[in-house]
mmCIF file as gemmi writes it, N, C-alpha and C atoms, coordinates in Angstrom:
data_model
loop_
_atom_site.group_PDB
_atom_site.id
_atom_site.type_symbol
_atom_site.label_atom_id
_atom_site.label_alt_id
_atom_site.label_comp_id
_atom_site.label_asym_id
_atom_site.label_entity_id
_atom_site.label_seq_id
_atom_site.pdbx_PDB_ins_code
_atom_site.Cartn_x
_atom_site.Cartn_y
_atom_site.Cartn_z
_atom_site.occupancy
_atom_site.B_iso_or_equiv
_atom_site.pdbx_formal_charge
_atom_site.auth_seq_id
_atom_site.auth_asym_id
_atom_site.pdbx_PDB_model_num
ATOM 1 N N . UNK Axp A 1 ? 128.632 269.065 59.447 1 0 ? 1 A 1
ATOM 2 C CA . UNK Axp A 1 ? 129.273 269.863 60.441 1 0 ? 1 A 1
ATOM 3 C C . UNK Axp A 1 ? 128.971 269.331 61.856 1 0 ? 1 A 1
ATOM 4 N N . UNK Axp A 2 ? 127.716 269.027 62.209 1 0 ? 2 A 1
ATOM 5 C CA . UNK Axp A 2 ? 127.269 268.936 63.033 1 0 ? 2 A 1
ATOM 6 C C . UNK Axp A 2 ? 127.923 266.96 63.622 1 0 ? 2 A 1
ATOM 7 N N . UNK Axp A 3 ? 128.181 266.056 62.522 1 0 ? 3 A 1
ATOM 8 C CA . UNK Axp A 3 ? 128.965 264.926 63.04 1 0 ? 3 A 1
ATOM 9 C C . UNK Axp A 3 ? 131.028 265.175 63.396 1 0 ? 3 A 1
ATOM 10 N N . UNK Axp A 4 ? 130.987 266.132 62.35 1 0 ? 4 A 1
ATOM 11 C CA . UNK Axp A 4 ? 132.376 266.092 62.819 1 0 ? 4 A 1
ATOM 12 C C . UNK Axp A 4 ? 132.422 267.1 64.474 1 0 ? 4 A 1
ATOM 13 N N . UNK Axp A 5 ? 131.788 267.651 64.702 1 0 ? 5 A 1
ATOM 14 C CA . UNK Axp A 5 ? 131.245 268.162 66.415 1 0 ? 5 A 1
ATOM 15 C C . UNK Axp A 5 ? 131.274 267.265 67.174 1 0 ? 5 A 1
ATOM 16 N N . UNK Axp A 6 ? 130.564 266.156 66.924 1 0 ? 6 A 1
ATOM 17 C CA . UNK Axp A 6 ? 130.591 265.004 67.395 1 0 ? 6 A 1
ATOM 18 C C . UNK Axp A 6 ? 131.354 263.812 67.61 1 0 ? 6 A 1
ATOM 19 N N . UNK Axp A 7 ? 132.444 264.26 65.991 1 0 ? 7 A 1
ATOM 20 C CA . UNK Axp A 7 ? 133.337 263.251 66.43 1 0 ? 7 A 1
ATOM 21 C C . UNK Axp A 7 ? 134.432 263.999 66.936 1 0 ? 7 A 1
ATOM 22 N N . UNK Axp A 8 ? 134.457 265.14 67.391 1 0 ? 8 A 1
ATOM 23 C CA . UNK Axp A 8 ? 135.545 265.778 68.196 1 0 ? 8 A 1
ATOM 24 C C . UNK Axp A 8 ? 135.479 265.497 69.688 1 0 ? 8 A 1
ATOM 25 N N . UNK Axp A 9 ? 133.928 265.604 70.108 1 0 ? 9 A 1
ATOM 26 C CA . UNK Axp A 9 ? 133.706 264.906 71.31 1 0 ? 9 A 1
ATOM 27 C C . UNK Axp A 9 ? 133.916 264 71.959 1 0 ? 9 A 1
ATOM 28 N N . UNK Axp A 10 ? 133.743 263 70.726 1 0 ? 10 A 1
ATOM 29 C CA . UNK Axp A 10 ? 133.122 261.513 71.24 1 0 ? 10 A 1
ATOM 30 C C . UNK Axp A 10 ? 134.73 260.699 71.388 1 0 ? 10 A 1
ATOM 31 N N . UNK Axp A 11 ? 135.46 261.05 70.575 1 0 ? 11 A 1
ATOM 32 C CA . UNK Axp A 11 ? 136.978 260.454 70.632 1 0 ? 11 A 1
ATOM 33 C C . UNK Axp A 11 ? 137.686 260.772 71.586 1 0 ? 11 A 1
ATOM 34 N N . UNK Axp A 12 ? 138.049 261.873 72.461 1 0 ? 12 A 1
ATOM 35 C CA . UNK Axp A 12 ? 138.727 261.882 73.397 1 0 ? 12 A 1
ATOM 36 C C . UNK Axp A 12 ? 138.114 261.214 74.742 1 0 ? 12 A 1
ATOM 37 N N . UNK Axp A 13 ? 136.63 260.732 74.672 1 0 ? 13 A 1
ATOM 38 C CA . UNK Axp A 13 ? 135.482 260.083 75.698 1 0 ? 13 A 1
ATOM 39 C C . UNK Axp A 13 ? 135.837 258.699 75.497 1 0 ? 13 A 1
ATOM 40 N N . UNK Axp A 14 ? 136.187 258.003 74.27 1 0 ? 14 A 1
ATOM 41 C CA . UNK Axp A 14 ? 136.454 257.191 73.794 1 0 ? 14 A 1
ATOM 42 C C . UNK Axp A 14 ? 137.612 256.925 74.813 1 0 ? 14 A 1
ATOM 43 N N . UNK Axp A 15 ? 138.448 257.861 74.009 1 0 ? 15 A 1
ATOM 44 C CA . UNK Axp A 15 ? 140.065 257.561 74.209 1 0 ? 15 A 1
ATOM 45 C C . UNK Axp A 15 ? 140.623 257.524 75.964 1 0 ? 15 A 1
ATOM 46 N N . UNK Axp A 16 ? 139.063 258.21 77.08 1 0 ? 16 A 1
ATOM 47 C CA . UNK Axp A 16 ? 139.315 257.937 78.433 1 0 ? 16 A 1
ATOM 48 C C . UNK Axp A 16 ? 138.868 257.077 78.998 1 0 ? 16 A 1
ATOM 49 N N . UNK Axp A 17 ? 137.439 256.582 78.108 1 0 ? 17 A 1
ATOM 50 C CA . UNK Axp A 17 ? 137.135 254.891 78.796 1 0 ? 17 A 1
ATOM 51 C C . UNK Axp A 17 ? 138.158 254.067 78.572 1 0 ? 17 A 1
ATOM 52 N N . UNK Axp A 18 ? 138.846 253.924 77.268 1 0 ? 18 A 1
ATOM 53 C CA . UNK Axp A 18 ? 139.432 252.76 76.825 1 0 ? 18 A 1
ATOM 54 C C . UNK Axp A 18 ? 140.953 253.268 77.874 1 0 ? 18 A 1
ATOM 55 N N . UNK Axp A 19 ? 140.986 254.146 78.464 1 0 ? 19 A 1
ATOM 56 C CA . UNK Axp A 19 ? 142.126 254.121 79.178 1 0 ? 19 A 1
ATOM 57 C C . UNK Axp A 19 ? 141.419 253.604 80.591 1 0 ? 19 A 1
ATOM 58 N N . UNK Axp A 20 ? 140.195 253.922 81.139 1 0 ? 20 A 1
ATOM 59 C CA . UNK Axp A 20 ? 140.189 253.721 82.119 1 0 ? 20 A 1
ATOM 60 C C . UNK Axp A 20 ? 139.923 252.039 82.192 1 0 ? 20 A 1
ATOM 61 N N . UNK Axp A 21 ? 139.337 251.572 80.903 1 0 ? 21 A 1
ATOM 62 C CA . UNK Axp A 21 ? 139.184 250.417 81.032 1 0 ? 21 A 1
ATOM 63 C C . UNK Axp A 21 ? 140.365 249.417 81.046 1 0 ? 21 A 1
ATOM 64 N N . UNK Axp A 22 ? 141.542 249.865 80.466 1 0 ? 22 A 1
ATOM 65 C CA . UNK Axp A 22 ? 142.641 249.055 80.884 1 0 ? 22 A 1
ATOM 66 C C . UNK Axp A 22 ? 143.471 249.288 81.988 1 0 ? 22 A 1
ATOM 67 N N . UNK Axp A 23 ? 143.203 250.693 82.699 1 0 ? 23 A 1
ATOM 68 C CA . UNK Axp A 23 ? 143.461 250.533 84.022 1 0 ? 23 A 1
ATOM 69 C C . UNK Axp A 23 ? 143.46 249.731 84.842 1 0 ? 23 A 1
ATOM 70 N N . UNK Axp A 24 ? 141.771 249.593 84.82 1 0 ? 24 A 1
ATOM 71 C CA . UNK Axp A 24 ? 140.986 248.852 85.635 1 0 ? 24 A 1
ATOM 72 C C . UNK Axp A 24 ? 141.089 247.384 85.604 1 0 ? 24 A 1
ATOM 73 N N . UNK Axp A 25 ? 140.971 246.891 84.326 1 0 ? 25 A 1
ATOM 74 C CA . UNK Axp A 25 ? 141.709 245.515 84.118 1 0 ? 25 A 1
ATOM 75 C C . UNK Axp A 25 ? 143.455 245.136 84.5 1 0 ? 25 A 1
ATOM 76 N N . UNK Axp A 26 ? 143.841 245.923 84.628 1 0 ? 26 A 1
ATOM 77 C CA . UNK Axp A 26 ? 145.32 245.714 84.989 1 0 ? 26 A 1
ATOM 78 C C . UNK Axp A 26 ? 145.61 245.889 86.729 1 0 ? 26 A 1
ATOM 79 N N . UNK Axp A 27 ? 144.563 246.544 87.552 1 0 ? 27 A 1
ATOM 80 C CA . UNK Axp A 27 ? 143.957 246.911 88.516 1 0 ? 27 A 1
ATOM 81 C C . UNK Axp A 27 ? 143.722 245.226 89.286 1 0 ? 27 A 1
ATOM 82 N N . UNK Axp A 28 ? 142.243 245.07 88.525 1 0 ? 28 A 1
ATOM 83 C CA . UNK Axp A 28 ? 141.697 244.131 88.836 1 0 ? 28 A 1
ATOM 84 C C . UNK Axp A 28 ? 143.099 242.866 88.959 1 0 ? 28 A 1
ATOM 85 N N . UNK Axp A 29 ? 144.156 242.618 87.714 1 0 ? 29 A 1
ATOM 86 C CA . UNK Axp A 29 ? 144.704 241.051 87.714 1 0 ? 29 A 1
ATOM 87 C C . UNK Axp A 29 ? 145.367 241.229 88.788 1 0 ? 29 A 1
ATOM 88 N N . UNK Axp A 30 ? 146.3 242.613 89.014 1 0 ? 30 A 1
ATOM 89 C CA . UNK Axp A 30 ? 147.11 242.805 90.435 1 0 ? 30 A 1
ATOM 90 C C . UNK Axp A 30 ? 146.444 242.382 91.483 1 0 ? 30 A 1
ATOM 91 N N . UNK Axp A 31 ? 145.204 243.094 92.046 1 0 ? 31 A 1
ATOM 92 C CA . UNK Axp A 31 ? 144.039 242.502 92.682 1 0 ? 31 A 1
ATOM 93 C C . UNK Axp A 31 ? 144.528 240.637 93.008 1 0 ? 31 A 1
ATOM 94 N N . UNK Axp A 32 ? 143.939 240.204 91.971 1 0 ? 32 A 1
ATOM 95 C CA . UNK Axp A 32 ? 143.577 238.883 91.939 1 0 ? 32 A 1
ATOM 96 C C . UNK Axp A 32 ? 145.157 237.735 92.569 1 0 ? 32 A 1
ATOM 97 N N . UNK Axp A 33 ? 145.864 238.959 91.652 1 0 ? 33 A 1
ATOM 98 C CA . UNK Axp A 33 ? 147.222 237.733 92.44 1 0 ? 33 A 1
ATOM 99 C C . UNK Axp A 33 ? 148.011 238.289 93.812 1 0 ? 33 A 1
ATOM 100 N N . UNK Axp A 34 ? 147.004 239.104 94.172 1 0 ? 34 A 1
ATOM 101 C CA . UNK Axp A 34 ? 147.785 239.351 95.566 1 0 ? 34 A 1
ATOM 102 C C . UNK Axp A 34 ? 147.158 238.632 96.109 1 0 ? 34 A 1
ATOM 103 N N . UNK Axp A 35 ? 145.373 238.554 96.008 1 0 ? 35 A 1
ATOM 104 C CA . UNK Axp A 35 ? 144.858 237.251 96.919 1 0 ? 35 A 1
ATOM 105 C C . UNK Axp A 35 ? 145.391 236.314 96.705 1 0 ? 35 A 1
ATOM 106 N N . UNK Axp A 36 ? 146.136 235.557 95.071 1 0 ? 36 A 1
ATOM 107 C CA . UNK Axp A 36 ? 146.138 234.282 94.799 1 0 ? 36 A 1
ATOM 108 C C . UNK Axp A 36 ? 147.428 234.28 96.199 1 0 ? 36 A 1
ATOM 109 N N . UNK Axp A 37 ? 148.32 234.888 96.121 1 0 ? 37 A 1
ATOM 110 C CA . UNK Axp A 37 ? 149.017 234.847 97.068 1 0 ? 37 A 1
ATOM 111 C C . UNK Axp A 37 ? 148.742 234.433 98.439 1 0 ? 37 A 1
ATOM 112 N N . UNK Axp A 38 ? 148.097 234.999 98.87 1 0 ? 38 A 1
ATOM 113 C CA . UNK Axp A 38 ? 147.051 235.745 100.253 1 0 ? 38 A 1
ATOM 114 C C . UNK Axp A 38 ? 146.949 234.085 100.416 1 0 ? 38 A 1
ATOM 115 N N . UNK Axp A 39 ? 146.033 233.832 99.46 1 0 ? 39 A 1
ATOM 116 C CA . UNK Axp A 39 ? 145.624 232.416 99.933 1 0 ? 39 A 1
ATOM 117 C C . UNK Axp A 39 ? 146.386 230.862 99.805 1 0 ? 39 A 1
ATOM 118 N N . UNK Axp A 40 ? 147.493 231.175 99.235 1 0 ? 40 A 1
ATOM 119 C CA . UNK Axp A 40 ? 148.326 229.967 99.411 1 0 ? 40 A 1
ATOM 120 C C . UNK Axp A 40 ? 149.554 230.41 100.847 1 0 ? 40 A 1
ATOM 121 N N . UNK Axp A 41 ? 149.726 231.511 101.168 1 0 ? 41 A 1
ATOM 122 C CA . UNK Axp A 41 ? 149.896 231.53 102.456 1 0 ? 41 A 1
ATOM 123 C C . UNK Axp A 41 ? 148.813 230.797 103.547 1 0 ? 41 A 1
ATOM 124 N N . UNK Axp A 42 ? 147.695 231.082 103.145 1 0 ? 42 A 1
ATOM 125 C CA . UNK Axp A 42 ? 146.534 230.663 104.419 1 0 ? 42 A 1
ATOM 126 C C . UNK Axp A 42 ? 146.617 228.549 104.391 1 0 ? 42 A 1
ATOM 127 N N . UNK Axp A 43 ? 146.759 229.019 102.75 1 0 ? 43 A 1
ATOM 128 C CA . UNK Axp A 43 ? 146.562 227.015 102.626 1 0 ? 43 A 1
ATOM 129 C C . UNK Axp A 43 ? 148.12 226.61 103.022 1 0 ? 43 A 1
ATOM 130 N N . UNK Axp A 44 ? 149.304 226.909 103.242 1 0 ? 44 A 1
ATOM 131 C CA . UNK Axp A 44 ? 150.073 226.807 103.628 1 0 ? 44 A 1
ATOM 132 C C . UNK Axp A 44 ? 150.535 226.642 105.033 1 0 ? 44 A 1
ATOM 133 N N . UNK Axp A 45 ? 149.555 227.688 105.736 1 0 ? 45 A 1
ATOM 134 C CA . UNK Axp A 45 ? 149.575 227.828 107.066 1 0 ? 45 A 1
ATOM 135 C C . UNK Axp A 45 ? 148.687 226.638 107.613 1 0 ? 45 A 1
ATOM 136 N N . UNK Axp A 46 ? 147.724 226.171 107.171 1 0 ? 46 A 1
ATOM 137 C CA . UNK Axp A 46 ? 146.523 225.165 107.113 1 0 ? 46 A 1
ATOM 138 C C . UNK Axp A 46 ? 146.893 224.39 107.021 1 0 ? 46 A 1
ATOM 139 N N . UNK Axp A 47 ? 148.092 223.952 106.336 1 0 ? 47 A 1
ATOM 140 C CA . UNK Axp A 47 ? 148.603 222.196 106.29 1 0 ? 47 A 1
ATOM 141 C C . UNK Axp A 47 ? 149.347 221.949 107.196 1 0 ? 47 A 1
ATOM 142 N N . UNK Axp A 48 ? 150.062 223.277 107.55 1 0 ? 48 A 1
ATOM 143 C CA . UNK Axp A 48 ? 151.365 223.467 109.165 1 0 ? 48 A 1
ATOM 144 C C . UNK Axp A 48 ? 149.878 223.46 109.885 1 0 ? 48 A 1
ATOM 145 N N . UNK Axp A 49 ? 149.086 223.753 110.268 1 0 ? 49 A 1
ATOM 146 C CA . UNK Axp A 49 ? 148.388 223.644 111.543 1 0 ? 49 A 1
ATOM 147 C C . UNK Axp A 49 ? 147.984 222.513 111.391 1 0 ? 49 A 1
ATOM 148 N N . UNK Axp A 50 ? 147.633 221.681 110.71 1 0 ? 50 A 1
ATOM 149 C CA . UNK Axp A 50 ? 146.814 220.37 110.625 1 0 ? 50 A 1
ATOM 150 C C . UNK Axp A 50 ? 147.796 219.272 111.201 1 0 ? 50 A 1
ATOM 151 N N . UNK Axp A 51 ? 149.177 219.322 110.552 1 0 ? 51 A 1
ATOM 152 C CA . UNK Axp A 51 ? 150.614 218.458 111.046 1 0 ? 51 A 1
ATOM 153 C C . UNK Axp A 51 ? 150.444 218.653 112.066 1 0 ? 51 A 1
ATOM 154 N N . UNK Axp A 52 ? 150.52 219.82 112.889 1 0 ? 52 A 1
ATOM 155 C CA . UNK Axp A 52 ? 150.379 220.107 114.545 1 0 ? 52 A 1
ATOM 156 C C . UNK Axp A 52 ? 149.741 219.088 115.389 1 0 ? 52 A 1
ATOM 157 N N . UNK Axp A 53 ? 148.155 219.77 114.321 1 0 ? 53 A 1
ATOM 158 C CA . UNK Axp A 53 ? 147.304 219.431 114.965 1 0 ? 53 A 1
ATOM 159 C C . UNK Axp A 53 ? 147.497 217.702 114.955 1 0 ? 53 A 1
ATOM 160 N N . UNK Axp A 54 ? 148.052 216.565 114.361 1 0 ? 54 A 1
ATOM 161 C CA . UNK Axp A 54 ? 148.118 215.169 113.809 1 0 ? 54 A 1
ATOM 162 C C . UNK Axp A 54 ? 149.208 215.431 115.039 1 0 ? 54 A 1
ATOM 163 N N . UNK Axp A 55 ? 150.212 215.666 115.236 1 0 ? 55 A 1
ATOM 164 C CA . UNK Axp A 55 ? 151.43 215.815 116.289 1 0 ? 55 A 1
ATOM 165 C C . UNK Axp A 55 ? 150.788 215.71 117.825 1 0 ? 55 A 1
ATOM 166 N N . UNK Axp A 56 ? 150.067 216.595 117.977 1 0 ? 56 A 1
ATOM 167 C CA . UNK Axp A 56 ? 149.13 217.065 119.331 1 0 ? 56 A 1
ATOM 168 C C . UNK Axp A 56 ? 148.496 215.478 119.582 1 0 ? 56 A 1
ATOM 169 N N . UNK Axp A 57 ? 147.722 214.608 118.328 1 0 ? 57 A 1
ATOM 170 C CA . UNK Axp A 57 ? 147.093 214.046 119.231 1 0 ? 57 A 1
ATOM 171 C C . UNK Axp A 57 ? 147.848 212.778 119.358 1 0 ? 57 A 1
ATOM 172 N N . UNK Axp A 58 ? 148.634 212.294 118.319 1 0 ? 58 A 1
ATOM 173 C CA . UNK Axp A 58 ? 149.317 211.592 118.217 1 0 ? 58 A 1
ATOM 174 C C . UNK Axp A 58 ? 150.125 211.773 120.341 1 0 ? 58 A 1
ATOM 175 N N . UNK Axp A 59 ? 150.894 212.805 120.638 1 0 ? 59 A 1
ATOM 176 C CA . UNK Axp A 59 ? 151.043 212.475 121.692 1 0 ? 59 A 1
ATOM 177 C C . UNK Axp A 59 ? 150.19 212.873 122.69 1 0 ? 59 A 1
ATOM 178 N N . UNK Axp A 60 ? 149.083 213.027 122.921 1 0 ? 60 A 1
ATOM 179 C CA . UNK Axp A 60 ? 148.074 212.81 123.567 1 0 ? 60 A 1
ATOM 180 C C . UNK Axp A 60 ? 147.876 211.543 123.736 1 0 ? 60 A 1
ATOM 181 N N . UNK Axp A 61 ? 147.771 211.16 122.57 1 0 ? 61 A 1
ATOM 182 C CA . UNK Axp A 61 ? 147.313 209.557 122.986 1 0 ? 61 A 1
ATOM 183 C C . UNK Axp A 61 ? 148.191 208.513 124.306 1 0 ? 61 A 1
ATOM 184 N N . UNK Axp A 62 ? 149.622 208.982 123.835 1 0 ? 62 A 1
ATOM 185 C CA . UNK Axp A 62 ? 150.708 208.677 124.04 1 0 ? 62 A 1
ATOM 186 C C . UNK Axp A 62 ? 150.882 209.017 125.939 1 0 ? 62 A 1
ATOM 187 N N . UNK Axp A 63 ? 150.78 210.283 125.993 1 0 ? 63 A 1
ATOM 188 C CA . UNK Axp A 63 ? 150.826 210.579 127.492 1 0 ? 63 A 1
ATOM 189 C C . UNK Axp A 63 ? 149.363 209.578 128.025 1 0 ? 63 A 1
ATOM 190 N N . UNK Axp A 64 ? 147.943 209.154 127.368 1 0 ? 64 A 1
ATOM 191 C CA . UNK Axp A 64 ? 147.08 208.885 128.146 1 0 ? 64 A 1
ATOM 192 C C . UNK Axp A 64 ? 147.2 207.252 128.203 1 0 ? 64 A 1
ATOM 193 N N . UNK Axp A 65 ? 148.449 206.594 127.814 1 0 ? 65 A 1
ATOM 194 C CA . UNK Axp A 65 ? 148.34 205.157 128.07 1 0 ? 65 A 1
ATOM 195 C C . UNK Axp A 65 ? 148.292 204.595 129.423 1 0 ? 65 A 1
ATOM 196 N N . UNK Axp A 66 ? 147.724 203.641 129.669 1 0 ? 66 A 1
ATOM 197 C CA . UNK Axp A 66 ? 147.944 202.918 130.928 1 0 ? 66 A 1
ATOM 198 C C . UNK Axp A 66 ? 149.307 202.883 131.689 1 0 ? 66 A 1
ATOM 199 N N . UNK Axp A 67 ? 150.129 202.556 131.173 1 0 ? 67 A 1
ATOM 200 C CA . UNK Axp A 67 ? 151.816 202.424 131.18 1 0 ? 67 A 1
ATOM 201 C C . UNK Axp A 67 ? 152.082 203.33 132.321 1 0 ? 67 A 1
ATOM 202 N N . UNK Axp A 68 ? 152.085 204.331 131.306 1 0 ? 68 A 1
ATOM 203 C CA . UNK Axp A 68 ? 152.379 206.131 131.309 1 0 ? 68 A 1
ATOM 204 C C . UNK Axp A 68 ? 152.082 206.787 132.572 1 0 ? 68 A 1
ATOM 205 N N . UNK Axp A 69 ? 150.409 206.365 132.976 1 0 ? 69 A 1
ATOM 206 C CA . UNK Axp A 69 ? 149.99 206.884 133.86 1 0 ? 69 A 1
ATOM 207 C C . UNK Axp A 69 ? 150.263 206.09 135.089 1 0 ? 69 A 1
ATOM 208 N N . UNK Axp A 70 ? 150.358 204.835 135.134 1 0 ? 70 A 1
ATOM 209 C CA . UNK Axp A 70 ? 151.159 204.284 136.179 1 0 ? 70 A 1
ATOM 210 C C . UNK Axp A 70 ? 152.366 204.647 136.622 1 0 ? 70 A 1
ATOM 211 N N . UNK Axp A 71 ? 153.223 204.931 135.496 1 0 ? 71 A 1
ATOM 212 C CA . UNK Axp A 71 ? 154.406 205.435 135.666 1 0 ? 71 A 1
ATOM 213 C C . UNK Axp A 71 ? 154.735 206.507 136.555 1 0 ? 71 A 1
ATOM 214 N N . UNK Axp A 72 ? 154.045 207.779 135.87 1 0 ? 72 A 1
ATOM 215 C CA . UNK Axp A 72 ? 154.407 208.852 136.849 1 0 ? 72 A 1
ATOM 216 C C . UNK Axp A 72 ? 153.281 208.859 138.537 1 0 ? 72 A 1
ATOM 217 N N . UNK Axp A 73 ? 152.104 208.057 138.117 1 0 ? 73 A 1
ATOM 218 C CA . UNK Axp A 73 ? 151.615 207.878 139.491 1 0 ? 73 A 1
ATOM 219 C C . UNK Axp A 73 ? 152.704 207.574 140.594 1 0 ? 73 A 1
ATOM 220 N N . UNK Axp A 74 ? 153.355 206.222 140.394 1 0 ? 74 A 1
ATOM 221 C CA . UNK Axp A 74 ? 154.386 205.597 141.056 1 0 ? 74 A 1
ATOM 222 C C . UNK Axp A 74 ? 155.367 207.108 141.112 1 0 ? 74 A 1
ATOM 223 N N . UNK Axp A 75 ? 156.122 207.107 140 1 0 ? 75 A 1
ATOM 224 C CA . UNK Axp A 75 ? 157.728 208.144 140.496 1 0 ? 75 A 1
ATOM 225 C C . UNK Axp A 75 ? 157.406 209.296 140.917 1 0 ? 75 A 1
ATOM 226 N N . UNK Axp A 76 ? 156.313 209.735 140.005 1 0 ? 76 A 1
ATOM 227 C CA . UNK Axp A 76 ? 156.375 211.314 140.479 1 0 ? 76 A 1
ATOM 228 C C . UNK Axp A 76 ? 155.754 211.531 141.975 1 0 ? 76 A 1
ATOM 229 N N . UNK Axp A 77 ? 154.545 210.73 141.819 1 0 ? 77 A 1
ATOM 230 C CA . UNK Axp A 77 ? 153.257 211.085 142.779 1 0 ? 77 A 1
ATOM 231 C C . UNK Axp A 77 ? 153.558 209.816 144.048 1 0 ? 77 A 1
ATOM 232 N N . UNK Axp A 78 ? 154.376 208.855 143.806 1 0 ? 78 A 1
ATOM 233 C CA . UNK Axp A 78 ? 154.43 208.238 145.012 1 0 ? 78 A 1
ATOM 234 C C . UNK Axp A 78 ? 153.652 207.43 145.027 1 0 ? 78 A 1
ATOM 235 N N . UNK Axp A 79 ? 152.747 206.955 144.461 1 0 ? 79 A 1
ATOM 236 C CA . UNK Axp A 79 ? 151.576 206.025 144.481 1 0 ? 79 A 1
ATOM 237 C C . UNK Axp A 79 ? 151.401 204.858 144.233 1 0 ? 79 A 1
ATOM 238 N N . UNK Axp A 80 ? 150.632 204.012 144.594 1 0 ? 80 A 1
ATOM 239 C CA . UNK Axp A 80 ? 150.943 202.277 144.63 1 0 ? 80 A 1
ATOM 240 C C . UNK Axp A 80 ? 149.834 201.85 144.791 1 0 ? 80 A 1
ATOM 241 N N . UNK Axp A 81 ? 149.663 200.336 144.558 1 0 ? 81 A 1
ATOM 242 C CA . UNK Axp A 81 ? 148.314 199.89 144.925 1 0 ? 81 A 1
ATOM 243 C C . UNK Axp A 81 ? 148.437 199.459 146.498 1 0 ? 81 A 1
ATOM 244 N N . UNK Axp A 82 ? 147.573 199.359 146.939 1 0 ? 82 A 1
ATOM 245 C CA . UNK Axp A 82 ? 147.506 198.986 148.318 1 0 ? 82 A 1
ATOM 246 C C . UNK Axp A 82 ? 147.614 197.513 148.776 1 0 ? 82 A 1
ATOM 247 N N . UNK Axp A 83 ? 148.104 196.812 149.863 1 0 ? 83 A 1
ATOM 248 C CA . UNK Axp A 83 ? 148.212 195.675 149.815 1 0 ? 83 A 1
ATOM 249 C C . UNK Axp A 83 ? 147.263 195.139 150.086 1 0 ? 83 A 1
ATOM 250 N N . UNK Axp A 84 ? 146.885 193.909 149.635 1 0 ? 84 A 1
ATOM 251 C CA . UNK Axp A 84 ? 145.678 192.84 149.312 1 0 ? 84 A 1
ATOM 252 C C . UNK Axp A 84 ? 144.859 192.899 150.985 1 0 ? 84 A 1
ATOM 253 N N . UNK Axp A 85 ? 145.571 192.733 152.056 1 0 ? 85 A 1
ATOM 254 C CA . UNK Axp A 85 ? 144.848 192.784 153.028 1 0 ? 85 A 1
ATOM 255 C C . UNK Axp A 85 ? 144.068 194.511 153.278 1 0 ? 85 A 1
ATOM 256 N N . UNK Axp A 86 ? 144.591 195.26 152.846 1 0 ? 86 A 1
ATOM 257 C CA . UNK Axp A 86 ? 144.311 196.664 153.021 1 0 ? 86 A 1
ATOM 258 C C . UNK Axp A 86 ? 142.952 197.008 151.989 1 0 ? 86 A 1
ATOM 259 N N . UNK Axp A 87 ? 142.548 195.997 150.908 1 0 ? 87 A 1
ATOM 260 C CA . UNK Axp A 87 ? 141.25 196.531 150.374 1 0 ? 87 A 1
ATOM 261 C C . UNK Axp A 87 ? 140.459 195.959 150.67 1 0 ? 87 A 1
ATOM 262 N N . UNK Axp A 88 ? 139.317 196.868 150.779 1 0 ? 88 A 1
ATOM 263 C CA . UNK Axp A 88 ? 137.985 196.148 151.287 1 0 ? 88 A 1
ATOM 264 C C . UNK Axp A 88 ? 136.534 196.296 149.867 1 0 ? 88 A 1
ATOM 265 N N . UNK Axp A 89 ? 136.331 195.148 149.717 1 0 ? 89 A 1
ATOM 266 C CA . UNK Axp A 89 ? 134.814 195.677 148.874 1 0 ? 89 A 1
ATOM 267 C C . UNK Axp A 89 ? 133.512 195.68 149.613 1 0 ? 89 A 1
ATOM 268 N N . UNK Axp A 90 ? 132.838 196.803 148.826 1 0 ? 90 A 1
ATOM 269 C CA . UNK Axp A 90 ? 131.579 197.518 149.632 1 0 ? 90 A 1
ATOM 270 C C . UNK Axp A 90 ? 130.605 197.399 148.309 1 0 ? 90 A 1
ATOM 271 N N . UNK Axp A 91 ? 129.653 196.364 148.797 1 0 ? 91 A 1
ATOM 272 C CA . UNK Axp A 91 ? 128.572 196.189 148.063 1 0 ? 91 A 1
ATOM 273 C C . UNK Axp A 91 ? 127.229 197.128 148.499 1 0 ? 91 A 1
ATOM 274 N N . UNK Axp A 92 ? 126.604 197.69 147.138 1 0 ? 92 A 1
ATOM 275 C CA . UNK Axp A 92 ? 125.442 198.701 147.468 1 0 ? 92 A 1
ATOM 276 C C . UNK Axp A 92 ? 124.674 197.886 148.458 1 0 ? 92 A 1
C-alpha cells in the first residue's frame, strides 16, 4: 500500500522534471543559436571594419607621399622653395 502511495507521488514529479527538463533543453539550443547568430554578425562586422581599416591606411600612406605633399604645398598653400641666393646655412 504504502509503494503504490508512492508511486502516485513520485510519477507526476517525474512527469514535471522530465517536462521541465525538455523545456530547458529546448530553452538552452534557442539560447545558443541566437548567440550563434549574435556572433557571426560581430565576425561579419569585424571583417567590414578590418577592410576599412586596410582602406584607411592604404590611403594614408598615399596622402603622406613626397609628391603629394609638394603638390598641395605648391597649389593649395602657395609654397616654393626659395631661390638659391635667398638660403643661408647656419652652423651650430
Amino acid at each position: 500500500m504504502r509503494s503504490k502511495a508512492l508511486l502516485l507521488v513520485a510519477m507526476p514529479v517525474l512527469w514535471v522534471a522530465t517536462l521541465a527538463s525538455a523545456a530547458g533543453a529546448i530553452y538552452c539550443k534557442h539560447r545558443a543559436r541566437e548567440l550563434f547568430i549574435q556572433l557571426e554578425a560581430l565576425n561579419a562586422r569585424r571583417d567590414n571594419l578590418e577592410i576599412e581599416w586596410g582602406q584607411l591606411q592604404l590611403e594614408q600612406s598615399a596622402w603622406s607621399t613626397h609628391a603629394f605633399v609638394e603638390r598641395v604645398a605648391s597649389t593649395r598653400l602657395h609654397m616654393g622653395m626659395p631661390p638659391p641666393k635667398d638660403i643661408e646655412i647656419i652652423t651650430p
